[in-house]
C-alpha positions in Angstrom: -34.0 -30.5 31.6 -35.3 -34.0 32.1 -33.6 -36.7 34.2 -35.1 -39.5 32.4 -34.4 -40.8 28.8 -34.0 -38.3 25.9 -35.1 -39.3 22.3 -33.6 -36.8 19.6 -35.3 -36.4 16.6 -33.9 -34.4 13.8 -36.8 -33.0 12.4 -39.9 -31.5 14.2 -43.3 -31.7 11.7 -46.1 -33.5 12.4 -44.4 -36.7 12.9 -41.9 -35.7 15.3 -45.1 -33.4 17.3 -46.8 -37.2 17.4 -43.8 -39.3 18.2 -43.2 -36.6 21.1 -46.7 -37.0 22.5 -46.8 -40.6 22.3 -43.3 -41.0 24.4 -44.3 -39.1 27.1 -46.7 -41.8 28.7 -43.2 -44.2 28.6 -41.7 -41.5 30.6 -39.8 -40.0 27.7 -38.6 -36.6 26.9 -38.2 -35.6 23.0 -35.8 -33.1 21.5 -36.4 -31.6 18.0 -33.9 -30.2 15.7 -36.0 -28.4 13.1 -34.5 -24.6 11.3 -38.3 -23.2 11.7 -39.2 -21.4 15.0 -42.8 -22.3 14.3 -42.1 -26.2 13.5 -45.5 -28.0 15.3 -43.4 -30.6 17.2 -42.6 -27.5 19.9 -46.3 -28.7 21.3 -45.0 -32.2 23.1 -40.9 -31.7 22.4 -38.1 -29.3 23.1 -37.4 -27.8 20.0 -33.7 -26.8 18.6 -34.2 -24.2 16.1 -30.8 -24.7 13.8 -30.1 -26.3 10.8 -29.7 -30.2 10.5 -26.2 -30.2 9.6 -25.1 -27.4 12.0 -22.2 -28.8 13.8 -22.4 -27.4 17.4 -26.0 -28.5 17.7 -25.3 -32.3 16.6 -22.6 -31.9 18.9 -25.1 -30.8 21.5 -27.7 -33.5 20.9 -25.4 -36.2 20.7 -24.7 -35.4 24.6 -28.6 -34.9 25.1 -29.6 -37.6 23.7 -29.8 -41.6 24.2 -31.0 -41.9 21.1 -31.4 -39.8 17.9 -34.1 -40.6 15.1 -35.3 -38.6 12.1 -38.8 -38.0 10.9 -38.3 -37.6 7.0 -35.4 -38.8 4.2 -34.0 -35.6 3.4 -32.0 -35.3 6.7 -28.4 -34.9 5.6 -26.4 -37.9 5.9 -23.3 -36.0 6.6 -25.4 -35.1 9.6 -25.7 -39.1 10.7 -21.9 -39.6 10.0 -21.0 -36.7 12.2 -23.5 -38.3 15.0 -22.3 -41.9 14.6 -20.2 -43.0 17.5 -21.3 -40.8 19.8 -25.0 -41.4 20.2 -26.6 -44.4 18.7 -28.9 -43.5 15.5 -32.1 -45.6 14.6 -33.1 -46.6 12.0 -29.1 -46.4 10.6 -27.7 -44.5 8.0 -27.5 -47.1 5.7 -31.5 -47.2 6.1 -31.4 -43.9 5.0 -29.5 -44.0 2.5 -31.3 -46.8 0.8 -34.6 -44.8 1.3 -34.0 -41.4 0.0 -32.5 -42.1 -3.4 -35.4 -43.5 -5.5 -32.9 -45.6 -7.6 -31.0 -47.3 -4.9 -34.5 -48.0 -3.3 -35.3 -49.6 -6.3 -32.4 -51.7 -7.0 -32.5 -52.7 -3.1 -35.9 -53.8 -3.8 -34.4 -55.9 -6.7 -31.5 -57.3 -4.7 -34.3 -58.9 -2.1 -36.4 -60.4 -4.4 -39.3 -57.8 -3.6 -41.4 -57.6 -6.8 -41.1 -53.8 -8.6 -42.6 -52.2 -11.6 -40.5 -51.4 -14.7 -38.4 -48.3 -14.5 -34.9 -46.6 -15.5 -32.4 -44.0 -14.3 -32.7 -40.6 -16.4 -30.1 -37.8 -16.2 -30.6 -35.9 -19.7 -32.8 -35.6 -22.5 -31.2 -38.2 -24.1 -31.9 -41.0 -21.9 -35.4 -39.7 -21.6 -36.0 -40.6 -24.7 -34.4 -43.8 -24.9 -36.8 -44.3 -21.5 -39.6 -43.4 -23.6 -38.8 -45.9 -26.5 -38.4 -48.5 -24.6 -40.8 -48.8 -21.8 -43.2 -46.2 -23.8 -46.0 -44.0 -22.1 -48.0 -43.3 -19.3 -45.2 -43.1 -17.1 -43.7 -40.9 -14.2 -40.9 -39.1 -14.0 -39.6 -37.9 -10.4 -36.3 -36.6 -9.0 -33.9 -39.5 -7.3 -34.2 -36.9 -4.1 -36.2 -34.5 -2.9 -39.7 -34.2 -3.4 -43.1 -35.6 -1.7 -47.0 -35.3 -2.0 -46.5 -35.3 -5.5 -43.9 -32.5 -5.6 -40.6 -33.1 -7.3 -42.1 -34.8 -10.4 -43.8 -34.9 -13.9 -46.6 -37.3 -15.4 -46.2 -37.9 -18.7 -49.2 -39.0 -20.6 -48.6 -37.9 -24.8 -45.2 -37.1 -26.2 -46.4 -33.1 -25.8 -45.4 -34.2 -21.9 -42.5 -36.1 -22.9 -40.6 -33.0 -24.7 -41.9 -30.4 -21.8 -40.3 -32.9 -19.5 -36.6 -32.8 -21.1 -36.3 -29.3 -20.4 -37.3 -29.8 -16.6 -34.7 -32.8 -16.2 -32.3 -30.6 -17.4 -29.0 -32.9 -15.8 -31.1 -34.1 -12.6 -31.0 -37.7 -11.9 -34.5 -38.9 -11.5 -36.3 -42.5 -12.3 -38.4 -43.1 -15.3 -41.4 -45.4 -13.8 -44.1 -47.2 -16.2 -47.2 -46.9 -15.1 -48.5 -50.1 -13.8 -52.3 -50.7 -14.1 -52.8 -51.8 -10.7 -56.4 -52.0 -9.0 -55.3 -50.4 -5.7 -52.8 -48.7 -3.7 -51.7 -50.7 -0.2 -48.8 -50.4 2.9 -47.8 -51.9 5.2 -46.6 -50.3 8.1 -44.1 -52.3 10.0 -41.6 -52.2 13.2 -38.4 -54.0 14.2 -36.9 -54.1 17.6 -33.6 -54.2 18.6 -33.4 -57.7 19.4 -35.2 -58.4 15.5 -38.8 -58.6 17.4 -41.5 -57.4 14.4 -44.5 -56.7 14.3 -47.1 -55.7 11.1 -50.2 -53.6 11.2 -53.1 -54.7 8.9 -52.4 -53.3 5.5 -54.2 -50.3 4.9 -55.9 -49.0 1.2 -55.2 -45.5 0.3 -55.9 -43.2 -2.2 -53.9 -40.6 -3.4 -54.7 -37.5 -5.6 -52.5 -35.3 -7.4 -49.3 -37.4 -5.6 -51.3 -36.3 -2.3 -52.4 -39.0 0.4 -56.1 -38.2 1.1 -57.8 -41.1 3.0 -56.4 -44.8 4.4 -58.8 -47.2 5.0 -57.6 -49.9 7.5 -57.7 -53.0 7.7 -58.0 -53.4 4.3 -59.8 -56.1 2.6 -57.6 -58.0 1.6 -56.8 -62.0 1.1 -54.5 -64.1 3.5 -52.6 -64.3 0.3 -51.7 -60.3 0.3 -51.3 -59.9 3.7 -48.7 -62.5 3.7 -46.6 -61.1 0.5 -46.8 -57.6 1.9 -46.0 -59.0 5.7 -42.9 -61.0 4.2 -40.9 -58.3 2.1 -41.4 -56.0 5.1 -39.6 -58.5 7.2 -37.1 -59.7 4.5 -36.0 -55.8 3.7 -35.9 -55.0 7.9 -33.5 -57.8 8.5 -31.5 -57.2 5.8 -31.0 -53.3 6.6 -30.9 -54.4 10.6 -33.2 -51.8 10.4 -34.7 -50.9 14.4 -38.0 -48.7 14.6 -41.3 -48.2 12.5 -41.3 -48.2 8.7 -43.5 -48.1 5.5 -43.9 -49.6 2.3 -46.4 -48.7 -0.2 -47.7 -51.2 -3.2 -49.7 -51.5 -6.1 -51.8 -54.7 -6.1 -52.2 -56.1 -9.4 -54.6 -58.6 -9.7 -53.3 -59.6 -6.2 -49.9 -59.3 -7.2 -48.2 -57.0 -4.4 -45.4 -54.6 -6.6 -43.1 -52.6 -4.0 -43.3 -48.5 -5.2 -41.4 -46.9 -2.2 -40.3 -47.2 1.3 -40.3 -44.7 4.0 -37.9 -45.3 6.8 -40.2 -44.0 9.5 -43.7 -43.3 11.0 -46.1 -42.8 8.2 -49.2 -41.0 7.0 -50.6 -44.3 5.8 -50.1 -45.4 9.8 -52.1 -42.4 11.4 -55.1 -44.6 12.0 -53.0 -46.4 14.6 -53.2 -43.9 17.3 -56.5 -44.5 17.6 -57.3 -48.0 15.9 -54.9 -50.3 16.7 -53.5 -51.5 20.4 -50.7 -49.8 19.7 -49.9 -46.4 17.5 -47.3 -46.7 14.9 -46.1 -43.3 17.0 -45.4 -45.5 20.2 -43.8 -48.7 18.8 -41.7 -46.9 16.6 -40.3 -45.2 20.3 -40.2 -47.9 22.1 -38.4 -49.5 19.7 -35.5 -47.2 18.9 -35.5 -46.6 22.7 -34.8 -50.4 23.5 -38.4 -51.3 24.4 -40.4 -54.3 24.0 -42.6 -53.7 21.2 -46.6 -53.5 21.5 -49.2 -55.3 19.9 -49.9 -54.0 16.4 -53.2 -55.2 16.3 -56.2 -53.0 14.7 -58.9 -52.5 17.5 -61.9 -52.1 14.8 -62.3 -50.5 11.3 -60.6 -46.8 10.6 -60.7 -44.1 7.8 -58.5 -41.8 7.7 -58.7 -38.5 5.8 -56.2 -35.8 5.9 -57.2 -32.3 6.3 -55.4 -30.4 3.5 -54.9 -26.4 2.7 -57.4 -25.3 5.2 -59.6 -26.8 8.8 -63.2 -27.4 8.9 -65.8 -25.4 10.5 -66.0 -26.2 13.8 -69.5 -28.3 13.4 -68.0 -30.8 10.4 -68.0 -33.8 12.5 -71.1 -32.9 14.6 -73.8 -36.2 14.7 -71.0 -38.3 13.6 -69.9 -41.4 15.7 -66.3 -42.3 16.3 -64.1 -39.5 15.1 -61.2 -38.1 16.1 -59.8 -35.0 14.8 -55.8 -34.2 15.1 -54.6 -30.3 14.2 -51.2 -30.1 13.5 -51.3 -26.5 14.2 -49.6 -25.7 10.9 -50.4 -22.8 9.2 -53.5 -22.9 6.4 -51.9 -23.2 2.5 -53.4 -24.5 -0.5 -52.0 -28.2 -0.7 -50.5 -28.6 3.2 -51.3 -30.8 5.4 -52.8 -29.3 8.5 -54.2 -32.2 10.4 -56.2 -35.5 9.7 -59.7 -36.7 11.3 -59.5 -40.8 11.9 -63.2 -42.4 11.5 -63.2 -45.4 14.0 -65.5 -48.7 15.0 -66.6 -51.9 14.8 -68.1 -52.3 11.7 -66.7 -51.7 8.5 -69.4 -50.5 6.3 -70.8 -47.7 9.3 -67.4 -46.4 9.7 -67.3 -45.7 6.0 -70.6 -43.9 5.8 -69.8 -42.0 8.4 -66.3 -41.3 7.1 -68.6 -40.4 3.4 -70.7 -37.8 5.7 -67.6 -35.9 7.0 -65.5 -36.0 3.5 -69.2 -34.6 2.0 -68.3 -31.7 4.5 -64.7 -31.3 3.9 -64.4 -30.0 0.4 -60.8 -28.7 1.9 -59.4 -31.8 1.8 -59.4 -32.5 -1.7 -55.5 -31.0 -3.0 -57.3 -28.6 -5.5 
């Protein structure tokens, strides 16, 4: 048992193994509350192995713990009530609240003035339709809760899609979104202090497939202009929420245009490249931050790639000859469509640490969702 602060962390994936490893260097001890026995984040943090709204454990942790966090949005929020008053929780519920229901995201995203795309609530068939009339197709359907890396929704490109997806809906609340023709996909990964200190990394570009992230590119290239839109909704919904620790929003740019499409309310897969290309990881400020900390400097050190390893590792000579990489393995099982780890491409110049980036995805055919 350790003597010195305890950070609790409901959850204990990737995100928690990574938050775990980076508070050890401040002297920090991490506990993880995760119901698998094999969750990753038993590497770097004492793992629980219970449920997340099992009463005796929360119990436990709140005594444990200094602090309690939460890697991912579908942590119960029964479980944050029954914590509230006896340990302090950050971010806050009302963070997570906000975060995990799609609708309320958006509407939040409304009530700040943060520009959105068009979309609609959907519980039956019937508003489907009347979804589909009015704001007409492409567009996406996806569950209010639930779901991620493209799981837990439906494109709908013809009206073939549209009448498969009224069946699957069935009485769920979900979100109708238009598609918006945007050029690229951004974030901005950002982090509050106690005290309302913040600090922005460079946005990063990112490119999904089937719903999956498969590589960030940081900093991007963007204008002033961008940076500044994306910089000042992050700090306009953080203040708002009182929101303490590291968060994400991801956009589509449109013609420069910056249009809000969701917000995490933690440490983020568009963030990875921090741990090794910026001053600070994403992983560290977001501890230091819910631990009280003063926050470090979220400048990028050089150019990164990221690409995430999905469904299954490379062979152990797929980065040989190449310059600045570093390979993370979460230790996770191989399945078709998982993420198992993610290789960060780093340096000074731009345009080398893409080609070398290009050289390792032409060797990773696993990373591709398939």
């Amino acid at each position: 048992m350790s003597d010195g602060p305890v950070l609790g962390v409901l959850g204990g994936g990737q995100l928690a193994q990574m938050m775990a490893r980076a508070a050890k260097p401040l002297g920090i001890s991490c506990i993880a509350i995760d119901p698998n026995p094999d969750a990753c984040a038993a590497s770097d943090a004492e793992l629980w192995v219970s449920a997340y709204d099992n009463r005796e454990t929360l119990l436990k942790l709140a005594e444990r713990a200094d602090v309690v966090t939460f890697e991912f949005e579908n942590v119960p929020t029964s479980s944050l009530e029954l914590l509230e008053g006896r340990v302090r929780i950050d971010p806050n519920a009302e963070a997570l609240r906000v975060s995990s229901d799609r609708i309320a995201e958006k509407r939040y995203f409304e009530s700040t003035g943060v520009p959105i795309g068009p979309y609609r609530e959907v519980s039956n068939a019937a508003e489907l339709d009347v979804a589909v009339r009015e704001f007409g197709l492409p567009a996406v359907v996806k569950s209010c809760s639930g779901g991620y890396d493209g799981k837990g929704q439906r494109v709908l490109r013809t009206n073939v899609d549209a009448t498969e997806a009224r069946a699957w809906i069935g009485e769920t609340r979900c979100i109708y979104e238009s598609f918006v023709a945007f050029d690229r996909e951004l974030s901005i990964i950002a982090c509050r202090s106690r005290e309302g200190e913040f600090v922005a990394f460079p946005l990063a570009e990112n490119t999904h497939e089937q719903g999956m992230l498969v590589r960030s590119v940081a900093p991007a290239n963007v204008t002033d202009e961008t940076e500044t839109q994306a910089r000042r909704a992050a700090r306009k919904i953080a203040e708002r929420l009182d929101y303490v620790g590291v968060f994400a929003i991801e956009f589509f740019d449109v013609g420069g245009r910056l249009l809000a499409n969701e917000m995490a309310p933690r440490v983020h897969n568009t963030g990875h490249w921090t741990i090794e290309g910026a001053r600070t990881s994403q992983f560290e400020n977001h501890v230091r931050a819910v631990m009280g900390l003063p926050l470090g400097s979220a400048e990028a050190t050089g150019h990164s790639v990221m690409l995430n390893i999905i469904g299954k590792r490379p062979a152990p000579d797929a980065l040989a000859g190449v310059t600045g990489a570093h390979i993370h393995d979460y230790a996770k099982a191989e399945r078709k469509g998982r993420k198992i780890g993610h290789i960060t491409l780093t340096g000074p110049d731009a345009t080398i640490c893409r080609e070398q980036a290009e050289i390792v995805n032409g060797r990773l055919g696993n990373l591709m969702p398939g």
